[in-house]
C-alpha positions in Angstrom: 6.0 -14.2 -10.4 3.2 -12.2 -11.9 -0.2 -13.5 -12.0 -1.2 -14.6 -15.5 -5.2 -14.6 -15.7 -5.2 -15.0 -19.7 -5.3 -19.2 -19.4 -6.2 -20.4 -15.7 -5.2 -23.7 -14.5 -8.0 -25.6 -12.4 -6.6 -28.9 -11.1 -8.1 -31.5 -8.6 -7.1 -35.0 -7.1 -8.9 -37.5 -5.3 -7.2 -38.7 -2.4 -7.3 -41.6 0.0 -7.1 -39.6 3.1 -7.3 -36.1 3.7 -3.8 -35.6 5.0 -1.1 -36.3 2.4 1.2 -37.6 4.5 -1.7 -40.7 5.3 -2.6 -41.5 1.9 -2.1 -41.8 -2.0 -3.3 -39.8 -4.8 -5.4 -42.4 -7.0 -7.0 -39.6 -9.8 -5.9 -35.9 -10.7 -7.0 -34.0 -13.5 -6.2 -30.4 -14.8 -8.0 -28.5 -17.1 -7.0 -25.2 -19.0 -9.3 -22.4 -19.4 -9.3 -19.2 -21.1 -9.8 -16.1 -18.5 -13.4 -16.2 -19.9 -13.5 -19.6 -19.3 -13.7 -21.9 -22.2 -11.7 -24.7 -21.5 -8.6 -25.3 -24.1 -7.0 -28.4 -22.8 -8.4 -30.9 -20.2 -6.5 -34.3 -18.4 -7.3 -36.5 -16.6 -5.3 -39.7 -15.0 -5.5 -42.6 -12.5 -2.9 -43.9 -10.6 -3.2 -47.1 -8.8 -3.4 -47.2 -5.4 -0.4 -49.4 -3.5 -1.5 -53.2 -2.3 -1.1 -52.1 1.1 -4.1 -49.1 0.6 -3.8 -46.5 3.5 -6.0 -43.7 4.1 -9.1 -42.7 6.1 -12.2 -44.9 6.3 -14.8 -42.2 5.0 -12.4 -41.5 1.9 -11.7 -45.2 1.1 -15.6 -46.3 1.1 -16.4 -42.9 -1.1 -14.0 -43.9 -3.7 -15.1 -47.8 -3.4 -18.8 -46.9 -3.4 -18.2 -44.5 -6.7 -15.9 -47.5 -8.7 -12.5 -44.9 -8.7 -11.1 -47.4 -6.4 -11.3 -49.7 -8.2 -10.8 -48.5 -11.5 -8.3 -46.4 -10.2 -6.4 -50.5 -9.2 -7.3 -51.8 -12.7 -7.0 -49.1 -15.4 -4.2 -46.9 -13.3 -1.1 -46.7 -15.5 0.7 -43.1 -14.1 2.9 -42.7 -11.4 2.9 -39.8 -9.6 5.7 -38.2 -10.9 4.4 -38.6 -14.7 1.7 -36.8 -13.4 3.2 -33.7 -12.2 5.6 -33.7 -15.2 2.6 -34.0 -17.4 0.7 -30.8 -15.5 4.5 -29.2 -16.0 4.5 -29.8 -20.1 1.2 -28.7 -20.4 1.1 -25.4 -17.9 4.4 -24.4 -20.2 3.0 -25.4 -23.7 -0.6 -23.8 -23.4 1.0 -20.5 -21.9 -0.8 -20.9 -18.6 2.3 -20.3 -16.0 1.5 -17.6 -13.3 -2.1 -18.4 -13.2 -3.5 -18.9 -9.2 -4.7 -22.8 -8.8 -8.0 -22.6 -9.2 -10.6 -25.3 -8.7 -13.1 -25.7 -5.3 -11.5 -26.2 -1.9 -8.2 -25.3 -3.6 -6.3 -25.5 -0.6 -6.3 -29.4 0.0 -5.1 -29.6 -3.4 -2.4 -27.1 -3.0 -1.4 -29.3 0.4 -0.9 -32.6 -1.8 0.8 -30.7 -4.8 3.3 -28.8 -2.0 4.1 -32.9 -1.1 3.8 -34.9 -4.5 4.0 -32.2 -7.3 6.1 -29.1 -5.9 7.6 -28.3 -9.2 4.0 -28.0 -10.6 3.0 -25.1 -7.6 6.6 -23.5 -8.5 4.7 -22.4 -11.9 1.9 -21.1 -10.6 1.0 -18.0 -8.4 0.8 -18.3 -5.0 -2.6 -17.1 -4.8 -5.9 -19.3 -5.6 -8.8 -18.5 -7.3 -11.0 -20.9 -5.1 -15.0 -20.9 -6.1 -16.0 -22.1 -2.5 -16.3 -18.3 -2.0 -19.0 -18.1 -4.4 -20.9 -21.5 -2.8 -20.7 -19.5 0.3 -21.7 -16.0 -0.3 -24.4 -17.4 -2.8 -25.7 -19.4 0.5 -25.1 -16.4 2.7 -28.0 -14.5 0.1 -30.0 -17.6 -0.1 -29.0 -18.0 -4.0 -30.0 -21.1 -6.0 -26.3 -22.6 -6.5 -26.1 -24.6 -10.3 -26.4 -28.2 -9.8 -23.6 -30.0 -8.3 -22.8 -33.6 -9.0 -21.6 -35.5 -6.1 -19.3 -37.9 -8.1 -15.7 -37.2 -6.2 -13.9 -37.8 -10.1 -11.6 -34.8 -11.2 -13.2 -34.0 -14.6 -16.9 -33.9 -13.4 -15.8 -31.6 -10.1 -13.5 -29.3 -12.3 -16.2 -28.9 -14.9 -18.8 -28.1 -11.4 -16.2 -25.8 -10.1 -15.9 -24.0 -14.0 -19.6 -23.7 -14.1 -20.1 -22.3 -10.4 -17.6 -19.5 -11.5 -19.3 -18.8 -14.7 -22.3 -18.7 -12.8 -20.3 -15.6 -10.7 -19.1 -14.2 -13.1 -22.6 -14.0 -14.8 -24.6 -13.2 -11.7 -22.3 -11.1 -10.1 -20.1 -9.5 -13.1 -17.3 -10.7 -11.4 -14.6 -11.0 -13.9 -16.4 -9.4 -16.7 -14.8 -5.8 -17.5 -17.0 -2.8 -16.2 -16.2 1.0 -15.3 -14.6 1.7 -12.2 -16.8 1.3 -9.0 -18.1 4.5 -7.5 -15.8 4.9 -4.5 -12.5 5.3 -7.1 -12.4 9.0 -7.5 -9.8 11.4 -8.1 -6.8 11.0 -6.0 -7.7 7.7 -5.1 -4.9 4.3 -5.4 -6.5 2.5 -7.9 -5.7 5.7 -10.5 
């Protein structure tokens, strides 16, 4: 599948554990962007946890100190396969199939979506566009990061995430078109 970086799908889920096979999902969101990032379509959905709530200690109290717990028991109306049908319908109807998964920490998402949403991974690229990299290099050069809420809900960490790679972009010109670096000369493989 080619990569398709003209609408970029950024999704997250908050989890009850860190391993998917010792918890539930309980909140996923995805939001559409536009490759210079102006969001087109945003979701965002809770499912309740089971009775029998398993998952790690650390994640559990997060989510019950923060109110997704339970909201997430009260207000949850999706299943989890409603949720990965939805992120299907609206990959295909905003034109966004082929983009990487993008988001912060994209990998532990990709690990739940290989278990609970696999036919929502088969539309994307393989590859992630992961703005971790940017937290980290921006550290690395002792870089004032934008302001991160700590709230662990989908929408306000996607919109983080958005912002840290407009911040990038911006600071870096990653993503923005420029002329060809200096070491692309004649002869060379990116002619």
């Amino acid at each position: 599948m080619s990569m398709n970086l003209d609408r970029l799908v950024w999704i997250d889920l908050e989890t009850t554990a860190l391993d998917p096979g010792e918890g539930f999902i309980i909140e996923a969101g995805i939001v559409i962007t536009t490759r210079e990032l102006d969001p087109v379509y945003r979701l965002d959905v809770l499912i309740p946890p089971p009775r029998h709530l398993e998952g790690s200690a650390q994640a559990i109290l997060m989510h019950a100190k923060s109110g997704l717990l339970e909201e997430a028991d009260s207000r949850g109306t999706w299943e989890i396969s409603d949720v990965g049908n939805a992120f299907v319908r609206v990959i295909n109807e905003k034109g966004a199939a082929g983009s990487p998964l993008c988001g912060a920490s994209v990998h532990f998402d990709r690990a739940w979506m290989r278990v609970f949403m696999p036919h929502v991974l088969g539309l994307l690229h393989y590859r992630n566009f992961d703005v971790s990299t940017f937290k980290i290099l921006a550290e690395m050069q002792g870089l004032k990061l934008p302001e991160k809420r700590e709230a662990h809900r989908v929408i306000p960490d996607l919109e983080d995430a958005i912002a840290l790679a407009r911040w990038a972009r911006d600071r870096f010109g990653v993503g923005a078109p420029k002329e060809s670096p200096p070491w692309v000369g004649p002869g060379s493989v990116d002619e």
